[in-house]
C-alpha positions as CSV (number, residue, x, y, z in Angstrom):
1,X,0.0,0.0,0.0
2,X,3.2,2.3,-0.1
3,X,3.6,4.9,-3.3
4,X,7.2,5.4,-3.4
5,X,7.3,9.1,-5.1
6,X,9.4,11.8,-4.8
7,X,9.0,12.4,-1.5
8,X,10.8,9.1,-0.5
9,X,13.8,9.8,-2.8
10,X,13.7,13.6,-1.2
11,X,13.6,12.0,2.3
12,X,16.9,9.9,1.6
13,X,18.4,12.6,0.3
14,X,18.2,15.1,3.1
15,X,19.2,11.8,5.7
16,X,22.1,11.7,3.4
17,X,23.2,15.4,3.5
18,X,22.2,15.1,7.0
19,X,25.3,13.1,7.5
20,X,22.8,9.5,8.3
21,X,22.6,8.0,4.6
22,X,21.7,4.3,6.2
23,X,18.2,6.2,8.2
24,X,15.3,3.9,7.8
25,X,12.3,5.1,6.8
26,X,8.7,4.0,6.4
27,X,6.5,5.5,3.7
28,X,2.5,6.6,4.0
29,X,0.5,6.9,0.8
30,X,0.7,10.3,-0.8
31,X,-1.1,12.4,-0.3
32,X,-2.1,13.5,3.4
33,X,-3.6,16.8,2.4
34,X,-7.0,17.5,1.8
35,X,-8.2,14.2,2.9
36,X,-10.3,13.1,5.6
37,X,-9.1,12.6,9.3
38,X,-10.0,9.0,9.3
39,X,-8.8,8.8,6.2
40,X,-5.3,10.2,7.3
41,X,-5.9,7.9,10.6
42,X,-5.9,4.9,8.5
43,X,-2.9,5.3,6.6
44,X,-1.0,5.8,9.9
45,X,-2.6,2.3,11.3
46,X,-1.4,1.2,8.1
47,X,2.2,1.5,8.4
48,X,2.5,0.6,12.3
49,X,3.6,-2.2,12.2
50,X,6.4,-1.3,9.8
51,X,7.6,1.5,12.2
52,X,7.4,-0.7,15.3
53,X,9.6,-3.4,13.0
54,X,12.2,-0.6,12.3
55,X,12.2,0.5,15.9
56,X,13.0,-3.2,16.9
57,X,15.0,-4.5,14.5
């Protein structure tokens, strides 16, 4: 359920110029804005597990 746009390439790109080019990252469907909260509350449920994988792993 992940779109992998621009936004994810951007994000690696500022870790790397941020001096942490290895930073995991998990990506939420594009786009946030202009959507409905439980629409937006979803997408978050969506990738939990994911960030509780990267935080223990």
């Amino acid at each position: 359920m992940t779109t992998r746009g621009g936004f994810h390439h951007l994000t690696l790109e500022c870790a790397a110029a941020l001096g942490v080019p290895d930073a995991r990252v998990v990506v939420v469907d594009h786009p946030l804005g202009g959507i409905e909260p439980d629409a937006v509350l979803a997408r978050a449920w969506s990738v939990t597990e994911d960030v509780l994988r990267l935080w223990t792993t």
